[in-house]
N, C-alpha and C positions, 0 to 999 in steps of 0.2 A: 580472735580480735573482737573487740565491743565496737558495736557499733556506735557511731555518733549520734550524737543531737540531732541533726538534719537528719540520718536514715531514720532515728526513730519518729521525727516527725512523718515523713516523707509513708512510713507502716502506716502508722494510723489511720492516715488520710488516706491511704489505699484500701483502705476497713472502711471508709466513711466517718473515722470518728476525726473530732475537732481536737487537736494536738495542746491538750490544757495543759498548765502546768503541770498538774495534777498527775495527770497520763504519760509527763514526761518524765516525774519522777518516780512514778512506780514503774517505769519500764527501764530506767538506768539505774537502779538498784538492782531487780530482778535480773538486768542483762549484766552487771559486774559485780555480784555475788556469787561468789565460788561454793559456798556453805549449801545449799539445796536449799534456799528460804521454802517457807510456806507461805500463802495466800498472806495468812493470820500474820506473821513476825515481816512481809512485806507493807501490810497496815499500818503495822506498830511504830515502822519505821518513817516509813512515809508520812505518818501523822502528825511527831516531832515539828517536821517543817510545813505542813500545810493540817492544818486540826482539823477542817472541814470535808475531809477526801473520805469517802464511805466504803465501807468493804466490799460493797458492789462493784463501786469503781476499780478497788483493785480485782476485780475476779476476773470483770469484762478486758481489762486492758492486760492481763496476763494469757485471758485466752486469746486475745490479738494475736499474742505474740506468739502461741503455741501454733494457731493458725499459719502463721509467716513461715513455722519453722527455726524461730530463735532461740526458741526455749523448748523444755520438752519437761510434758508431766510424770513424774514416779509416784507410783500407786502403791502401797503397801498395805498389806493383809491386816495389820491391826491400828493402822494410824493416818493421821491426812495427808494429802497430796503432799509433796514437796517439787520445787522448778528447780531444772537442771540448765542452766546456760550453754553449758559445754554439750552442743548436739552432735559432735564427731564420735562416731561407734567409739565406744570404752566401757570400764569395768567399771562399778561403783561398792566400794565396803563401806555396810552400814552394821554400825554399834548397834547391837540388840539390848543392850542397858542404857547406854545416853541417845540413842537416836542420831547420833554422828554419824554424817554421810560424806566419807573421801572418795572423789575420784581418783582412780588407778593409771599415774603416769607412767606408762607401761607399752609401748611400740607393739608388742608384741601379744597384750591382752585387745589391746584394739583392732590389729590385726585380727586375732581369733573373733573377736564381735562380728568385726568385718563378713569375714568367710560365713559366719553363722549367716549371715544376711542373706550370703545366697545363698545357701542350703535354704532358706525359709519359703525362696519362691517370692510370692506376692506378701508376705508381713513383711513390715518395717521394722527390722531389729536396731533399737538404737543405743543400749548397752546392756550388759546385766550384771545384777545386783548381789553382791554377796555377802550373808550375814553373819556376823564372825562378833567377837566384843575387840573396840578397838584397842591400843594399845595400852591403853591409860586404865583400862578397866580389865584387860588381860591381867594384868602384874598386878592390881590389885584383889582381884577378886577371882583366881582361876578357877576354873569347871572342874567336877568331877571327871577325871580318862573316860569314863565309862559313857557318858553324855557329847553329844554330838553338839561340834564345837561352829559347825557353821552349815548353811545351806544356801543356793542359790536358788533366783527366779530373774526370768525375764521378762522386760517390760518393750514391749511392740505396739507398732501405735496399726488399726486397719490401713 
């Protein structure tokens, strides 16, 4: 569920920050964006409606949100950050050609996140990621058999 207007307020200001427009709208894009935005296409977007908001602004008020626990950051070995809203243990496949990152509605891959959690002890497993080419780029561009078609990582926060 996204949270509102008032709870995003209500974050900020338990950060200390002053709940600008600015900060309200990058933080209800980032929290009702399904897509894994990054910092950079959270800018792009946010700027449309307010032109003077600075990349800083958004970095600072997406860390709020990672702080809070609303969002969570995915870190990939060859590309930038992307924010995940959906912070309940799941599975994430990301296209190794387009950069497409679907969450996996799947009871039962969440489940398995889940249990990973507590096999971890003290990490915080909060889903993992598996790289595969989606399906749009399967069918059109299939791999060699011989080449490995996907691998996982997981992303844990200390």
């Amino acid at each position: 569920q996204t949270p509102s207007d008032g709870m995003i307020i209500d974050a900020l200001r338990s950060r200390g920050y002053r709940a600008t427009s600015q900060r309200i709208a990058i933080s209800r894009f980032a929290l009702r964006s399904r897509d894994h935005p990054s910092a950079q296409r959270i800018y792009r977007e946010v700027k449309e409606v307010h032109p003077t908001v600075s990349l800083a602004t958004v970095y600072k008020t997406v860390h709020v949100l990672k702080e809070l626990g609303l969002v969570q950051e995915l870190a990939f070995p060859h590309g930038e950050e992307r924010f995940d809203s959906y912070t309940e243990p799941h599975m994430n496949l990301v296209c190794l050609r387009c950069g497409r990152i679907r969450d996996v509605e799947d009871r039962g891959a969440g489940e398995m996140v889940a249990e990973s959690l507590q096999e971890q002890g003290s990490l915080r497993l909060r889903n993992v990621s598996t790289y595969t080419a989606c399906a749009e780029h399967a069918v059109r561009e299939p791999r060699p058999q011989s080449a490995s078609s996907a691998h996982a990582s997981l992303n844990v926060d200390p």
